[in-house]
C-alpha atoms as a printed R data frame, in Angstrom:
    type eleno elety resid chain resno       x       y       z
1   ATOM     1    CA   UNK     A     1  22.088 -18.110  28.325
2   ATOM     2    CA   UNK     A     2  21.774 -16.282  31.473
3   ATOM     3    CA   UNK     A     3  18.479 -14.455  30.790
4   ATOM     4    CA   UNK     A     4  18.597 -11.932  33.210
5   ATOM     5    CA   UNK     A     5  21.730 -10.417  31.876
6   ATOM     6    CA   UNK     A     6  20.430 -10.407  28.421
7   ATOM     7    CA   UNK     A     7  17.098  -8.502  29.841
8   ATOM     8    CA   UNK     A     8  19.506  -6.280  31.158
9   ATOM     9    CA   UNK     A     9  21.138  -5.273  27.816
10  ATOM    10    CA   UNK     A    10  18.247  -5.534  25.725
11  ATOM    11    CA   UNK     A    11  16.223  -3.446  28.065
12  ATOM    12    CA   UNK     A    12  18.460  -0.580  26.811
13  ATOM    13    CA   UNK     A    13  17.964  -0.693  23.824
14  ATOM    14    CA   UNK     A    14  14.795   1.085  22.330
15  ATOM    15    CA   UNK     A    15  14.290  -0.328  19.413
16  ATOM    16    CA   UNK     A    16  12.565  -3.766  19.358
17  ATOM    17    CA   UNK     A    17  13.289  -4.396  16.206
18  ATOM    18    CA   UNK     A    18  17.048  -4.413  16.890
19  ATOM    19    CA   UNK     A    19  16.310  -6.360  20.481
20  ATOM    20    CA   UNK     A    20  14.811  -9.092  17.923
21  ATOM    21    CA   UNK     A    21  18.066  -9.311  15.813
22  ATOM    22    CA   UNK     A    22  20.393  -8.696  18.880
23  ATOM    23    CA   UNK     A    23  18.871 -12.039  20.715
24  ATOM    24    CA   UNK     A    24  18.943 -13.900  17.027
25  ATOM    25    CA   UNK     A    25  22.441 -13.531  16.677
26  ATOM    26    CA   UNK     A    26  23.489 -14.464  20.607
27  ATOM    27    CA   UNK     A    27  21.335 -17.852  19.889
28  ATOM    28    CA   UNK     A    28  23.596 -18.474  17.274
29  ATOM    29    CA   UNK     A    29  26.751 -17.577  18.904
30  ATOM    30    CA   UNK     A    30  26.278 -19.676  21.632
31  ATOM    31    CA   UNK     A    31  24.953 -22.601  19.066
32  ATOM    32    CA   UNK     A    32  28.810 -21.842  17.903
33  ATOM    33    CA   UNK     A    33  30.117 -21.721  21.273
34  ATOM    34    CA   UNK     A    34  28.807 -24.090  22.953
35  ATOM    35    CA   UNK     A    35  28.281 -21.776  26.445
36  ATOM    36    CA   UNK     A    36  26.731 -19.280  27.723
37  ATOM    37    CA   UNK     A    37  27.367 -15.642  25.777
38  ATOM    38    CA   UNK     A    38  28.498 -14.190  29.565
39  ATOM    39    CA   UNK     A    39  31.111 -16.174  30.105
40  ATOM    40    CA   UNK     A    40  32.939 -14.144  27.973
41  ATOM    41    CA   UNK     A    41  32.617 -11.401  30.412
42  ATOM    42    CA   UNK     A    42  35.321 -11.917  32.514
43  ATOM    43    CA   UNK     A    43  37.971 -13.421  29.739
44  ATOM    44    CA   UNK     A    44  40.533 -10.931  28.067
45  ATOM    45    CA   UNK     A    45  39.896  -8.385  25.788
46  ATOM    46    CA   UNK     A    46  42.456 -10.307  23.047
47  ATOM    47    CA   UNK     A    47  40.798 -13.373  24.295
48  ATOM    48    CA   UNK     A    48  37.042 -12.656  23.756
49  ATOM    49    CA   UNK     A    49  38.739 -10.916  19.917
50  ATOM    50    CA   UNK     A    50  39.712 -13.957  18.644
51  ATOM    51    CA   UNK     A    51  36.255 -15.705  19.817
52  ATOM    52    CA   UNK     A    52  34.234 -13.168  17.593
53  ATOM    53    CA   UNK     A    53  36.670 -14.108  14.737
54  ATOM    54    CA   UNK     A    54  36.262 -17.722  15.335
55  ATOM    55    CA   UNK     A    55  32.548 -17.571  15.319
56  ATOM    56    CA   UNK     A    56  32.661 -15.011  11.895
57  ATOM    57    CA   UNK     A    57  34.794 -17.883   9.743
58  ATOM    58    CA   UNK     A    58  31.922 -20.352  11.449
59  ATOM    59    CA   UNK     A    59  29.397 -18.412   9.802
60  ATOM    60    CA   UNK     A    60  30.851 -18.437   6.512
61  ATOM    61    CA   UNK     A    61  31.540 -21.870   6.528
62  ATOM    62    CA   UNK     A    62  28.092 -22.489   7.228
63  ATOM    63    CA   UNK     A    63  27.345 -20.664   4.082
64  ATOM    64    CA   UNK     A    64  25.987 -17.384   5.290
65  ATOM    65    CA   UNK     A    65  25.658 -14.255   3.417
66  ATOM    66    CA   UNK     A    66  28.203 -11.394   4.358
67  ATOM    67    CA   UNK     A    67  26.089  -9.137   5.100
68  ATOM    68    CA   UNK     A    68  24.267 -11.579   7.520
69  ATOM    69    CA   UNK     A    69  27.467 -12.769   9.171
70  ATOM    70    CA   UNK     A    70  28.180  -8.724   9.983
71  ATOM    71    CA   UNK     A    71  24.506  -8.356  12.118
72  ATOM    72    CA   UNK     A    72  25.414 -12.003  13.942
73  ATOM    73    CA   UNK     A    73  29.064 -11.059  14.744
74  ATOM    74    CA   UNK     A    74  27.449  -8.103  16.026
75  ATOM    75    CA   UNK     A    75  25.385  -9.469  18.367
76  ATOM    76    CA   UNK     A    76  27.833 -10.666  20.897
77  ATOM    77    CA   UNK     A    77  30.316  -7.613  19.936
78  ATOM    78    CA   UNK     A    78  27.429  -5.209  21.776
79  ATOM    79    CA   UNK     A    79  26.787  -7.489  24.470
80  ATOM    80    CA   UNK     A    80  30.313  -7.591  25.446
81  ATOM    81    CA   UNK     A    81  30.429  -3.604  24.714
82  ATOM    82    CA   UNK     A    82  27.480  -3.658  27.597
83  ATOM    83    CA   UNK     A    83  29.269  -4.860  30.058
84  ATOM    84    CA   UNK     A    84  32.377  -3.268  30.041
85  ATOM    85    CA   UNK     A    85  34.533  -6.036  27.889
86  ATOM    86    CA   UNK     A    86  35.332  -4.979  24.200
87  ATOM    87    CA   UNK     A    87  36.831  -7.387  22.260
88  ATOM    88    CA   UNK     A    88  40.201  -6.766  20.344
89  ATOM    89    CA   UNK     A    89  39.345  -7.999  17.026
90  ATOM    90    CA   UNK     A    90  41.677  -7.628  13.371
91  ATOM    91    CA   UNK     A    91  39.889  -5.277  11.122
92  ATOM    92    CA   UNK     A    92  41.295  -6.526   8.337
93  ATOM    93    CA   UNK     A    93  39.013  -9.603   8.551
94  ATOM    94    CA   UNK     A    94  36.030  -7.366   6.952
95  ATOM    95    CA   UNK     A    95  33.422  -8.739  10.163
96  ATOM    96    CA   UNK     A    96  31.663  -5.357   9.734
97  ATOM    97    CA   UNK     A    97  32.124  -4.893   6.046
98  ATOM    98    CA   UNK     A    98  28.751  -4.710   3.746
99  ATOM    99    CA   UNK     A    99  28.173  -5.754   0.514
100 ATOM   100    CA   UNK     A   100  25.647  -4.586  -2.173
101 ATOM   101    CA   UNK     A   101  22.502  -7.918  -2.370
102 ATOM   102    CA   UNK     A   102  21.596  -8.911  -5.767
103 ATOM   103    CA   UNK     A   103  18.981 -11.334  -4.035
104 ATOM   104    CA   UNK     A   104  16.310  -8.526  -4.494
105 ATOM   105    CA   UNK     A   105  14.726  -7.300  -7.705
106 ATOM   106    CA   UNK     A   106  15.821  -4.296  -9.174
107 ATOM   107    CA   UNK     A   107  12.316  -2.534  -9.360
108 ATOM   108    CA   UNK     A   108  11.385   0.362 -11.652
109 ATOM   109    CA   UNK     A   109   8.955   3.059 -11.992
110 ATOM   110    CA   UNK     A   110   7.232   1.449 -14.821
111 ATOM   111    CA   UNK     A   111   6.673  -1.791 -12.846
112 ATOM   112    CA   UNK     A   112   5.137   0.437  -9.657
113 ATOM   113    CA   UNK     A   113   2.705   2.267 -12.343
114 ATOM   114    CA   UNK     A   114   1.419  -1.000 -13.645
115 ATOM   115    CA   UNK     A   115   0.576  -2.028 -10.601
116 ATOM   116    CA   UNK     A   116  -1.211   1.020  -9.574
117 ATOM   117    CA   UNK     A   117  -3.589   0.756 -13.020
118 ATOM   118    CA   UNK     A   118  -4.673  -2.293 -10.851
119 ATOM   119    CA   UNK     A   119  -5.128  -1.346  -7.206
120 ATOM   120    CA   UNK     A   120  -7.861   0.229  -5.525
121 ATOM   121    CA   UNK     A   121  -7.603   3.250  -3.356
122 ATOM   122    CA   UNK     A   122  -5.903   2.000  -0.394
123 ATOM   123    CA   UNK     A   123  -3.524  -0.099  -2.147
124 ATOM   124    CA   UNK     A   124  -2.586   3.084  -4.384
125 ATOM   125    CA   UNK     A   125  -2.209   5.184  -1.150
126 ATOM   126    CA   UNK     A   126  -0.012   2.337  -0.394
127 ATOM   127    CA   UNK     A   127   2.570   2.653  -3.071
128 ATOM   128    CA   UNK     A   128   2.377   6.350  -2.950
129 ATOM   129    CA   UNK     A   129   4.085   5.578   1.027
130 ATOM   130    CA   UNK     A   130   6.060   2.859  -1.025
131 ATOM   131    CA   UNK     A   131   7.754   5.565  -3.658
132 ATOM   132    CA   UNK     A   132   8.694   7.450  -0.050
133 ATOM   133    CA   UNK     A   133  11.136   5.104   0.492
134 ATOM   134    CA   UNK     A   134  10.222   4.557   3.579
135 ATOM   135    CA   UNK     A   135  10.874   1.272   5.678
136 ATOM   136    CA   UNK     A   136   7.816  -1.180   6.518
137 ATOM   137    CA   UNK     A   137   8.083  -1.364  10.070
138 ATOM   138    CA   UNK     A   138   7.619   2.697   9.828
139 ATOM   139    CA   UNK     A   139   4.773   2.141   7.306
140 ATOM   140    CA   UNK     A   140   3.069  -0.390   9.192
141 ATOM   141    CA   UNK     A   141   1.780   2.237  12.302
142 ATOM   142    CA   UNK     A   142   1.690   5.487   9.888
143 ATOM   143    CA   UNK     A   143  -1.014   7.790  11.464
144 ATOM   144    CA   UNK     A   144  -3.841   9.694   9.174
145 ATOM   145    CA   UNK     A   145  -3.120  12.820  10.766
146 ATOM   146    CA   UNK     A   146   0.342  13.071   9.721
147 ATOM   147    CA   UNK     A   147  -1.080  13.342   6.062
148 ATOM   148    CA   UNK     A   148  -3.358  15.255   6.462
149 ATOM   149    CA   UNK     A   149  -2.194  18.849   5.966
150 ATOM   150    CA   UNK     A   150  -2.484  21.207   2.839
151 ATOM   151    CA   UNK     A   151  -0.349  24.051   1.864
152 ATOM   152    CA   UNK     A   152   1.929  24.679  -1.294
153 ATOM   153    CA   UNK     A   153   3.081  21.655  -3.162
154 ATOM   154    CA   UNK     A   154   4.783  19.211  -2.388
155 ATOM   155    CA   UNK     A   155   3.701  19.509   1.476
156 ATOM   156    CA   UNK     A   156   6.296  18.931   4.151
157 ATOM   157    CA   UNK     A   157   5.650  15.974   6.531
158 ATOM   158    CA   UNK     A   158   7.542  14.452   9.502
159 ATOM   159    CA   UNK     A   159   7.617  10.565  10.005
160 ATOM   160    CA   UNK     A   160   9.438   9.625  13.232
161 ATOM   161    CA   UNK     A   161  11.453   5.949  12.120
162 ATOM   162    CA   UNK     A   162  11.477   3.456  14.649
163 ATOM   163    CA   UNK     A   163  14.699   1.424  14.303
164 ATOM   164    CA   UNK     A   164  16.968   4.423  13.584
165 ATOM   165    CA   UNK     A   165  14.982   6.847  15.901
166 ATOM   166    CA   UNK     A   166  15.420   9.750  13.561
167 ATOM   167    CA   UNK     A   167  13.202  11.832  11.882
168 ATOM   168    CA   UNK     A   168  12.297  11.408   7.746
169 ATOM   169    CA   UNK     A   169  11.706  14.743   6.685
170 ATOM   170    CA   UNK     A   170   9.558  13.563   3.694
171 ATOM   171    CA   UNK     A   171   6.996  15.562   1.313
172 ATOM   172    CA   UNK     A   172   3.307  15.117  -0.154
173 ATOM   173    CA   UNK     A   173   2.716  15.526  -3.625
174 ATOM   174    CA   UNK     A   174  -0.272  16.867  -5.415
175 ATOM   175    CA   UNK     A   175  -0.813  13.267  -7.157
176 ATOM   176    CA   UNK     A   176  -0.585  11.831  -3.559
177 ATOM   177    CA   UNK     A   177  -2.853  14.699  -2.047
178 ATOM   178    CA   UNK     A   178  -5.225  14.206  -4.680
179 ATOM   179    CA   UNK     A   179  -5.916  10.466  -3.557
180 ATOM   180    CA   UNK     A   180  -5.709  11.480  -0.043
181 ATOM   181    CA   UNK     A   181  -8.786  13.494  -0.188
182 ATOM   182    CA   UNK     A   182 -10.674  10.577  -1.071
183 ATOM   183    CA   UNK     A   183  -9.196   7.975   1.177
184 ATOM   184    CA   UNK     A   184  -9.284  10.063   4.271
185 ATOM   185    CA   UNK     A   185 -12.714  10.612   4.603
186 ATOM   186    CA   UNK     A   186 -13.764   6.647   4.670
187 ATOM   187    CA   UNK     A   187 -11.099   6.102   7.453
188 ATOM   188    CA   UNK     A   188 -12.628   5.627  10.942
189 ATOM   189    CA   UNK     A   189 -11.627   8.598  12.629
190 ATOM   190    CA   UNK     A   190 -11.344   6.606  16.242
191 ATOM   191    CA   UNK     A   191  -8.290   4.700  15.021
192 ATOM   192    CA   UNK     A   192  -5.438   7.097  14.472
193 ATOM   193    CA   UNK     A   193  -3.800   4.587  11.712
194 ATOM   194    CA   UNK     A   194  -3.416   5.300   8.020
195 ATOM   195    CA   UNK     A   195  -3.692   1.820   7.299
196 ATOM   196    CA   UNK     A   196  -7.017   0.390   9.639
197 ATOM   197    CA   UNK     A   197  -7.342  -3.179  10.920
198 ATOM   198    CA   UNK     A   198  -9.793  -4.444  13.053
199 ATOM   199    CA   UNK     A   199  -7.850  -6.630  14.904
200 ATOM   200    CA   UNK     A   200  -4.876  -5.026  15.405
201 ATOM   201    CA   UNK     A   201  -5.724  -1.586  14.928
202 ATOM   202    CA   UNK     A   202  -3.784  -1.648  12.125
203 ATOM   203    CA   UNK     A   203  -2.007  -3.620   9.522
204 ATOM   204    CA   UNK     A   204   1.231  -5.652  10.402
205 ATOM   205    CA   UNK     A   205   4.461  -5.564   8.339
206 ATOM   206    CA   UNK     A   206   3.336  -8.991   7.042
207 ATOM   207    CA   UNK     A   207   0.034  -7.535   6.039
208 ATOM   208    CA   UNK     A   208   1.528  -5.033   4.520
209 ATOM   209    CA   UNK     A   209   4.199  -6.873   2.495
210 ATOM   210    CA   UNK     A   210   1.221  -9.852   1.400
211 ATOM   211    CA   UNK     A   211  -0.684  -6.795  -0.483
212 ATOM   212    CA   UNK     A   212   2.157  -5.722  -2.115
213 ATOM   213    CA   UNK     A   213   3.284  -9.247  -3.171
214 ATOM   214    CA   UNK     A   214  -0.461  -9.686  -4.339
215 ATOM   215    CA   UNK     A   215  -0.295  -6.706  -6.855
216 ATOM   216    CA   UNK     A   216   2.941  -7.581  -8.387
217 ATOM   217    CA   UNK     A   217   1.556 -10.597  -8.892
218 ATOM   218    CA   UNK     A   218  -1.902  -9.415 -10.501
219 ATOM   219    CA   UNK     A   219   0.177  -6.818 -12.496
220 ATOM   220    CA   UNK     A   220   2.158 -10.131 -14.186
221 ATOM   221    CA   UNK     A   221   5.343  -8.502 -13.679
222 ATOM   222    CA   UNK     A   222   8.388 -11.062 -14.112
223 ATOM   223    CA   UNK     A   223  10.644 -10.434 -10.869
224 ATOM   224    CA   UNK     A   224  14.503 -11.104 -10.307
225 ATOM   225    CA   UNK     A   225  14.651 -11.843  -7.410
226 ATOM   226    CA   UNK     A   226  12.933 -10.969  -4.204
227 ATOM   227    CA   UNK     A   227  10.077  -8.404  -5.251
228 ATOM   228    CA   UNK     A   228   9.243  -7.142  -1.204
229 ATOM   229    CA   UNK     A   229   8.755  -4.026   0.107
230 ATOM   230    CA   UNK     A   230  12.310  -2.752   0.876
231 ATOM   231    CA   UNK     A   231  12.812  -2.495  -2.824
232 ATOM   232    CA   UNK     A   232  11.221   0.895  -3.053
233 ATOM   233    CA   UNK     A   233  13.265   2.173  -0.498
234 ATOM   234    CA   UNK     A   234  16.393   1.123  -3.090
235 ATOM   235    CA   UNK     A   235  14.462   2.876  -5.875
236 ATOM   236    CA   UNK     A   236  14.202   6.127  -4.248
237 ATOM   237    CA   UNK     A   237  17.881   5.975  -3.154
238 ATOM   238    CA   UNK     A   238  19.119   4.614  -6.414
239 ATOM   239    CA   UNK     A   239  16.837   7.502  -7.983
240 ATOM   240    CA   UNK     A   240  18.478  10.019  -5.404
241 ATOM   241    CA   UNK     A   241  22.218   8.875  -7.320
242 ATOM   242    CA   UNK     A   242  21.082   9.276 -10.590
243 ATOM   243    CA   UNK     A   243  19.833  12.418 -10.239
244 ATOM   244    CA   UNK     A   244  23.254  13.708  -8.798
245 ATOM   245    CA   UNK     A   245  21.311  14.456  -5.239
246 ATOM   246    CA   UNK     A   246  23.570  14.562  -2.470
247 ATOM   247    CA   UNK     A   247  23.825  11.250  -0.248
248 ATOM   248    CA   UNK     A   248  22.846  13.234   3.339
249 ATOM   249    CA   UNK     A   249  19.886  14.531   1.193
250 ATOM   250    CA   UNK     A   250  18.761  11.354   0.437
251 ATOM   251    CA   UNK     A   251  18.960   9.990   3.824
252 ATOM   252    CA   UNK     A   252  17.205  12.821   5.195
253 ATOM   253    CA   UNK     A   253  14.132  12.190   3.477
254 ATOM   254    CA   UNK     A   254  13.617   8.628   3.799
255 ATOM   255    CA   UNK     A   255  14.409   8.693   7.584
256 ATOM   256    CA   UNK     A   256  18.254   7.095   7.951
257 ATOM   257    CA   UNK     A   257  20.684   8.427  10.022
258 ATOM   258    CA   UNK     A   258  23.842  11.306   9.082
259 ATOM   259    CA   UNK     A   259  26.408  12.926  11.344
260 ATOM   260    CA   UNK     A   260  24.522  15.965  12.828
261 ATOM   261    CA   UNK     A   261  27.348  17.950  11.717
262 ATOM   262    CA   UNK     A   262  26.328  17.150   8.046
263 ATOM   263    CA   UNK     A   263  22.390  17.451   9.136
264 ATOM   264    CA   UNK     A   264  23.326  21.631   9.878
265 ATOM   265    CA   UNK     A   265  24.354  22.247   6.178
266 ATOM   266    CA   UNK     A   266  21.283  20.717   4.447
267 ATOM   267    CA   UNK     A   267  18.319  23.063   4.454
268 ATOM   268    CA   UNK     A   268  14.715  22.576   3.948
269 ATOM   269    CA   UNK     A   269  15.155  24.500   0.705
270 ATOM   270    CA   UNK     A   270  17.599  22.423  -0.449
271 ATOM   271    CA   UNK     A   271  15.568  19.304   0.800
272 ATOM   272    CA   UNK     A   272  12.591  20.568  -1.079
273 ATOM   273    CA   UNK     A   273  14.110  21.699  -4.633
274 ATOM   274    CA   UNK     A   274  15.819  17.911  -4.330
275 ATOM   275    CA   UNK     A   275  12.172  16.039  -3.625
276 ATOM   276    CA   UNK     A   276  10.807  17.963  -6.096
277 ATOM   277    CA   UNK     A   277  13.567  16.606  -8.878
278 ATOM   278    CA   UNK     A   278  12.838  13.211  -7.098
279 ATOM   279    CA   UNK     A   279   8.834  13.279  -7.317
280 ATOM   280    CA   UNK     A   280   9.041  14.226 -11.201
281 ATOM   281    CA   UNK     A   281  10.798  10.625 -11.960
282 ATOM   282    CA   UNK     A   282   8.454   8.799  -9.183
283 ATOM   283    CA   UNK     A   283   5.265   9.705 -10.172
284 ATOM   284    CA   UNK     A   284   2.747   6.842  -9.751
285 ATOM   285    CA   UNK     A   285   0.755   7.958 -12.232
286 ATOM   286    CA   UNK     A   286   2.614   9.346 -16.105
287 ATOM   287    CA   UNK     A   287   2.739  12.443 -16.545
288 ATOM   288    CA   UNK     A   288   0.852  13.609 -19.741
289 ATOM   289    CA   UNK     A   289   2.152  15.447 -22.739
290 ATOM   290    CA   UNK     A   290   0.389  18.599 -23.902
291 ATOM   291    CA   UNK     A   291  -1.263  16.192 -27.216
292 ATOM   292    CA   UNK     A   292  -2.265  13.520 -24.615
293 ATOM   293    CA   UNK     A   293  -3.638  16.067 -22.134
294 ATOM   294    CA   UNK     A   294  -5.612  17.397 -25.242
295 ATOM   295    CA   UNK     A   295  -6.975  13.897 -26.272
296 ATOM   296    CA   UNK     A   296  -8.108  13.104 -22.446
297 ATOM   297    CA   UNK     A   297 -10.001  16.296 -22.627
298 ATOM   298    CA   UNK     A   298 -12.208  14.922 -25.553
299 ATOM   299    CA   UNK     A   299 -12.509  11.861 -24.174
300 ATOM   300    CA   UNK     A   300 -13.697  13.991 -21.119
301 ATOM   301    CA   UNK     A   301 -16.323  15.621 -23.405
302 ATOM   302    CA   UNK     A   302 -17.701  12.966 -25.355
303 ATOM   303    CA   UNK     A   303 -18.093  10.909 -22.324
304 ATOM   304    CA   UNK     A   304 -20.157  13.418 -20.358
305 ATOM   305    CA   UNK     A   305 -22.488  13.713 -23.963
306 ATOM   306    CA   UNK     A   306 -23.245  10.334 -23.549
307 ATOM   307    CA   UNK     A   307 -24.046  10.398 -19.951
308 ATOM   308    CA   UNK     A   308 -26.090  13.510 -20.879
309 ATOM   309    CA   UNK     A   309 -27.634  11.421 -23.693
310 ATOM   310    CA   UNK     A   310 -28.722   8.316 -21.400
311 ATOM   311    CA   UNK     A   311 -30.001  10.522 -18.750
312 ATOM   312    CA   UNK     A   312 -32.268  11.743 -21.103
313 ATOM   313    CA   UNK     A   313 -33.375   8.109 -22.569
314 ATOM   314    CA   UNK     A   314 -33.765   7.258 -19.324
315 ATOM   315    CA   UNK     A   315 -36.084   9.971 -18.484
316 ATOM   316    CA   UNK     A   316 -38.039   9.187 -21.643
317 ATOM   317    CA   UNK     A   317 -38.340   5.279 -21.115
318 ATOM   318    CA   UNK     A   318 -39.414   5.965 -17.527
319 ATOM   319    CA   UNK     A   319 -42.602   8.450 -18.971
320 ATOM   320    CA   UNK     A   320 -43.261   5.735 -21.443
321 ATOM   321    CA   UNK     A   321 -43.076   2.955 -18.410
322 ATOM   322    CA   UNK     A   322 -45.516   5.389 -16.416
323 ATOM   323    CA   UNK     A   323 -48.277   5.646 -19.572
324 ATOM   324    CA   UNK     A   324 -47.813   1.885 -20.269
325 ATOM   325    CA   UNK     A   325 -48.829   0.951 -16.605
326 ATOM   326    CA   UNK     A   326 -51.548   3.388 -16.781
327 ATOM   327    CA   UNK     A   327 -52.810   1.836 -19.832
328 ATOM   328    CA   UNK     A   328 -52.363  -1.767 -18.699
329 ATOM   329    CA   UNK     A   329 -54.086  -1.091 -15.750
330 ATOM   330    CA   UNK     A   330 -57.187   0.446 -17.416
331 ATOM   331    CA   UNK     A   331 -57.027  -2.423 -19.774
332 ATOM   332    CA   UNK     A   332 -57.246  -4.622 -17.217
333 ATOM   333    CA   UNK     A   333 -59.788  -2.752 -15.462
334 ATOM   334    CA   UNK     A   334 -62.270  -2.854 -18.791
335 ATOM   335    CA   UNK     A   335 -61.534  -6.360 -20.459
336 ATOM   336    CA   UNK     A   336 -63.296  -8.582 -17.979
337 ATOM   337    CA   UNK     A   337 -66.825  -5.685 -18.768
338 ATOM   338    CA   UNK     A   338 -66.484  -6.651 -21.946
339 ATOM   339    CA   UNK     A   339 -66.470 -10.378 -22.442
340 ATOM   340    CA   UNK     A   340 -69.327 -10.018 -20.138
341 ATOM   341    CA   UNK     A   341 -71.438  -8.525 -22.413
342 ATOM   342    CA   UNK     A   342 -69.744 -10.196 -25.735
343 ATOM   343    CA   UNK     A   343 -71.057 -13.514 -23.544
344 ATOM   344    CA   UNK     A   344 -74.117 -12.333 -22.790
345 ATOM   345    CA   UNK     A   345 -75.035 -11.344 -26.828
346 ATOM   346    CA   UNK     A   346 -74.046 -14.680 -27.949
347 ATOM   347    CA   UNK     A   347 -76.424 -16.265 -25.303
348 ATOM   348    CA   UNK     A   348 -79.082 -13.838 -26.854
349 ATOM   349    CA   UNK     A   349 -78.606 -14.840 -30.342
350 ATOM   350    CA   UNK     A   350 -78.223 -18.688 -29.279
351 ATOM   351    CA   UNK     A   351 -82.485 -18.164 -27.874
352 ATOM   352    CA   UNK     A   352 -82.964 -16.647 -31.454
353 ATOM   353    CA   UNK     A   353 -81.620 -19.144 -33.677
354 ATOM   354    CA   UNK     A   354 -83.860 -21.513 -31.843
355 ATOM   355    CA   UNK     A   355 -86.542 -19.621 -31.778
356 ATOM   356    CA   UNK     A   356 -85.933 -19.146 -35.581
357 ATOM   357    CA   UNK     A   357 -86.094 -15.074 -34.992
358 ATOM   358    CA   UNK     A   358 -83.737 -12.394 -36.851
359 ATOM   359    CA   UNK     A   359 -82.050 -10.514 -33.590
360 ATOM   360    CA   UNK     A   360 -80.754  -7.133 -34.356
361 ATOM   361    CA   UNK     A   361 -78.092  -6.273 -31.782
362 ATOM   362    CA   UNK     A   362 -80.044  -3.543 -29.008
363 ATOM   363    CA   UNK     A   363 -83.485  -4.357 -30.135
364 ATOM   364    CA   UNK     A   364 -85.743  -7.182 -31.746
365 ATOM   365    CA   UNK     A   365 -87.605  -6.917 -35.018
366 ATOM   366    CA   UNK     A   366 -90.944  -7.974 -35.568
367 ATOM   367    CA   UNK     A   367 -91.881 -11.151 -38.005
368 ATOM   368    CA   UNK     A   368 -93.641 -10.012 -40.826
């Protein structure tokens, strides 16, 4: 591998998340090949083809998942590109075809709300971002400012996504805002993260993914398959078909790239009035019915009569805890006077009954 030529390439390319996969799959290739990726440079176009197609049927022999052979093949396809040598390849081979994964579970809205019974603030902030669709490397370095806004509901944010370098032109509900108000304010207003670390600032995609694996897991939910944080992303886009909203639609919002001619015909009206239809079946918390709403009300008002009622008792036991120390103290205060003199009768009476004298208590009488 001649490093310097692979700097080269890589080095134009912005995002690093794609450098990481682009250098994956040109280890593998030249596992394959046996040489040195450049030395393809100079071959035929035909030549370098029929390579690529070689080291595709490798990968499948090898066992590899389609969609997994398609970002290795393409590894060596865009180094090639780089340097001015693109290979002649058959289409009809499928290299760059993609297939839908069953490996991951099929999540559902129910599953995300019984988690979020369970999770503390942050963590429900978390899979408020999670019902965004959004991808985890874009989560990971979300800043607080970005959220927080008002206005008229839901509230129009813009999240700049790092592998695809376009913008997701996303919303905040009231539900969300609501748990904003109280998250924001115990954030450390140095650090411009949403989600604060100390070490790094803030939390890694790993760290990110481990608390969401930890509350499916506390929630007892039975997954299918991989349960990880790119299944909300299918949720929202799955929820996007369902609800008959267009496919550019849907990719606006969660940040994934269209034809710009197809970007000029979608509107933030249109964008809104969609997120809105979107946010009504994603809603981390149910929504109640008119009965329900009426039955949390009274639970409302009974439990602020009995936090009226103990404030009172509590009032009342500490008075009675005041008069009891007062009285204890006094008691104390008195009891040792007393035995003294109780004592000192008794020693009186004692020279009496010896002296064969009645004693009267406070004065003697005289023998008659």
């Amino acid at each position: 591998m001649d490093m310097v030529k692979i700097d080269d390439w890589l080095s134009a390319i912005p995002s690093p998340y794609t450098r990481k996969t682009y250098k994956a799959g040109i280890k593998k290739f030249e596992v394959f090949y046996g040489k040195g990726i450049e030395t393809l440079i100079e071959k035929s176009e035909r030549e370098t083809g029929r390579i690529i197609e070689k080291f595709y049927v490798w990968l499948k022999e090898k066992g590899h998942g389609q969609n997994t052979c398609r970002n290795l093949v393409n590894s060596p396809i865009q180094f090639l590109k780089f340097f001015g040598n693109e290979p002649k390849y058959r289409k009809s081979l499928g290299m760059y075809r993609t297939v839908p994964t069953t490996r991951d579970h099929r999540a559902k809205i129910q599953e995300i709300q019984e988690m979020a019974k369970l999770a503390d603030l942050r963590e429900q902030i978390l899979l408020e971002i999670y019902l965004l669709g959004l991808r985890i490397g874009d989560v990971s370095t979300l800043q607080w400012r970005t959220f927080d806004v008002s206005g008229e509901y839901p509230i129009p944010i813009e999240i700049m996504t790092r592998k695809e370098e376009v913008v997701a032109r996303s919303f905040i509900t009231e539900e969300f805002k609501n748990l904003l108000e109280k998250y924001l304010p115990l954030l450390d207003k140095t650090n411009k993260y949403l989600f604060q670390s100390k070490r790094k600032r803030y939390l890694s995609t790993k760290q990110v993914n481990n608390i969401f694996k930890k509350l499916v897991e506390r929630a007892g939910i039975q997954n299918h398959g991989l349960f990880r944080w790119h299944t909300g992303r299918k949720l929202f886009l799955r929820t996007c078909a369902e609800l008959g909203i267009s496919s550019w639609s849907a990719k606006l919002i969660v940040g994934k790239a269209i034809p710009a001619s197809d970007d000029t015909y979608v509107h933030d009206a249109e964008l809104n009035n969609d997120f809105v239809k979107i946010s009504n079946v994603l809603r981390l918390f149910p929504e109640t019915t008119p009965a329900q709403a009426d039955r949390v009300k009274r639970l409302e008002d009974a439990l602020f009569s009995v936090e009226k009622e103990n404030t009172n008792l509590k009032t009342r036991i500490e008075v009675l805890q005041q008069k009891f120390e007062s009285h204890d103290t006094q008691l104390r205060e008195t009891i040792p006077e007393t035995f003294k003199e109780i004592n000192e009768r008794i020693i009186a009476i004692e020279k009496h009954v010896k002296l064969k004298r009645p004693f009267v208590f406070g004065k003697r009488e005289k023998l008659k």
